[in-house]
N, C-alpha and C positions, 0 to 999 in steps of 0.2 A: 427574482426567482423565489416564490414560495413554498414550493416542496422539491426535497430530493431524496428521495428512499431506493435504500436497495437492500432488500431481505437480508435480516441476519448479520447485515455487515455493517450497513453506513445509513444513517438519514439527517438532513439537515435540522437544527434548532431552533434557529431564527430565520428572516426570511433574508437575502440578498440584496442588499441595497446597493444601488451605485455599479451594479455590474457591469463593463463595457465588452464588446468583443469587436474585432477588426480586423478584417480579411484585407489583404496587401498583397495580393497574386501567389505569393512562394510563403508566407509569412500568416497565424492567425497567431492577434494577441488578443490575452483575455485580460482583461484587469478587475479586481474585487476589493471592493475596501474593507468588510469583516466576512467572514465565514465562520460560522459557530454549528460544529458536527457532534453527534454523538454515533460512541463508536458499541454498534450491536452485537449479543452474542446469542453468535449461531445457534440452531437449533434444525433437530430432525426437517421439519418442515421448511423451513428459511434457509438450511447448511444449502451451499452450492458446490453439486457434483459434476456443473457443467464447465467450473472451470479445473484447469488438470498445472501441477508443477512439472509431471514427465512427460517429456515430448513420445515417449514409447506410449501413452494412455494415448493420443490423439492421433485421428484417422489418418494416416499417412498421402491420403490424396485431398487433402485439407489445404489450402496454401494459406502460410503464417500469413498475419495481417500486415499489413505495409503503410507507414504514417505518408501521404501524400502530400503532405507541406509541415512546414520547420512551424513547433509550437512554443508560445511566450507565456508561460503563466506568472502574474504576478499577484500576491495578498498580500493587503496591509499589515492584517493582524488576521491570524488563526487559531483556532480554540478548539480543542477534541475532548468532550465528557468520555466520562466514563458512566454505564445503569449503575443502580443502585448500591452507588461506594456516596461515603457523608463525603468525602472532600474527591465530589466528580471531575475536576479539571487534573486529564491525564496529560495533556500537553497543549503548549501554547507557542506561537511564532511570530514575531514580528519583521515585518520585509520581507516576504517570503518572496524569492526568484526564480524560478522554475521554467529550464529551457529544454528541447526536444527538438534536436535539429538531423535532415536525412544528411550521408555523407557517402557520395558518388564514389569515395576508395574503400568504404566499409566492405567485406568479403560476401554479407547475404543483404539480399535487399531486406531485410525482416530487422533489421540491425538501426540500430537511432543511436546517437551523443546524447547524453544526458548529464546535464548539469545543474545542481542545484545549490542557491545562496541564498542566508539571510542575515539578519543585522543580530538577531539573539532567538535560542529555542531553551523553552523551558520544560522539559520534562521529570517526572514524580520521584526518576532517576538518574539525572543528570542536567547539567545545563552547559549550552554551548554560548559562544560569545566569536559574532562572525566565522561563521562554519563555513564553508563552501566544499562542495562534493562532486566527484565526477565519476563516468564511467560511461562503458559500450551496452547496451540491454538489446534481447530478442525477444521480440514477440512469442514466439513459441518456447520461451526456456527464460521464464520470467526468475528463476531463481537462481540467476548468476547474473551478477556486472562483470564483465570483463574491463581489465586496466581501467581499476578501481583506485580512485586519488583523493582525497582527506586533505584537509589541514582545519585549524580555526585559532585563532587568536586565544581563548584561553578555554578548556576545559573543567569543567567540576564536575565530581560523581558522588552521589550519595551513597551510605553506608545504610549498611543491614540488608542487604536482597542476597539471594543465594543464585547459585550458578544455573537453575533453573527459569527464576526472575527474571535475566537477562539474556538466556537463549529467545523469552519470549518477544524483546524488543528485535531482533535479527531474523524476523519472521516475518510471512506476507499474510497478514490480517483478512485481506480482502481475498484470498484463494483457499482459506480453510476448509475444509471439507469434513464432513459428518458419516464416521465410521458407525454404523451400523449394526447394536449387537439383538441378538434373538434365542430365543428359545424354540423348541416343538414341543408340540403336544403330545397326546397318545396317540393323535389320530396321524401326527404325522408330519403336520404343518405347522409351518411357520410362525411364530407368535412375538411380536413385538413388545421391548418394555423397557421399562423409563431407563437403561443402562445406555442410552445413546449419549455419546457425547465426541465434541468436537475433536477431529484426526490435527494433530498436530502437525503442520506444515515443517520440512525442514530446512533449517537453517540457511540463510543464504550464502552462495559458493563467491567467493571473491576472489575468483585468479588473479595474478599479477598488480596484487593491492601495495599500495604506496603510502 
């Protein structure tokens, strides 16, 4: 895989070597041995207002998306720059385990298990050491895991970030959206300028977290 871009949010670095994917009837695994992304910021043009956090923003006769087979992602090593910071590497993963499985007693079909391991994540603000994570996600109500589960062998956080800092880690990157400000003229209409900047997504809801 040599390109993967997606406006304003994500495009790949390097090209994908070693990619596999493998369909098994009920079951796709992926496997990747590096993945090296750089993570985009939004912009008027690139912001995406097609995706929505409130399920009251979308068309009510819309039917949420439904995963049609249990997904395996696995990466060796992962790597997320950051533009134009001197020290770009804002996070790094080695053994990343990444499962997405349907469950016949979940309450909506729009509902998936999610479960995610790896062997160590290094980020700019904290490092984990075997983390594993769980929880219920919906397609349409992407900002809440339900029975939400944690552990990891050992934790470190770094010092110096303020309470703003790390709101921004607990936020979904890839659904920000671009609020829009403007001025009128005399004539009446609407007039655009450079005050646009990205709508702060909020925080993600963790009912019944462990």
């Amino acid at each position: 895989i040599q390109k993967i871009l997606i406006p304003g949010k994500f495009q790949l670095e390097e090209p994908m070597i070693g990619t596999t994917i493998t369909y098994t009837g009920r079951m796709v695994d992926v496997s990747i041995k590096s993945l090296v992304g750089e993570r985009l910021i939004p912009t008027e043009e690139t912001g995406s207002e097609e995706f929505s956090m409130n399920p009251e923003e979308e068309d009510p006769n819309k039917k949420p998306f439904q995963l049609p087979f249990d997904v395996v992602l696995t990466i060796d090593e992962l790597r997320i720059l950051r533009v134009r910071r001197e020290n770009r590497l804002l996070l790094q993963v080695h053994q990343l385990v990444t499962t997405a499985r349907t469950d016949p007693h979940l309450e909506k079909s729009s509902e998936v298990v999610l479960s995610i391991a790896a062997h160590k994540v290094e980020h700019v603000m904290f490092q984990l050491e075997e983390p594993h994570l769980s929880g219920i996600i919906r397609f349409d109500q992407l900002d809440e895991i339900e029975e939400f589960e944690f552990n990891a062998k050992s934790v470190t956080v770094a010092a110096g970030y303020s309470a703003l800092d790390w709101t921004t880690v607990f936020t979904a990157p890839l659904l920000t959206r671009i609020r829009k400000k403007g001025r009128k003229s005399k004539m009446g209409k609407s007039l655009r300028t450079s005050q646009n900047k990205p709508e702060a997504t909020p925080p993600l809801r963790l009912p019944n977290a462990a």
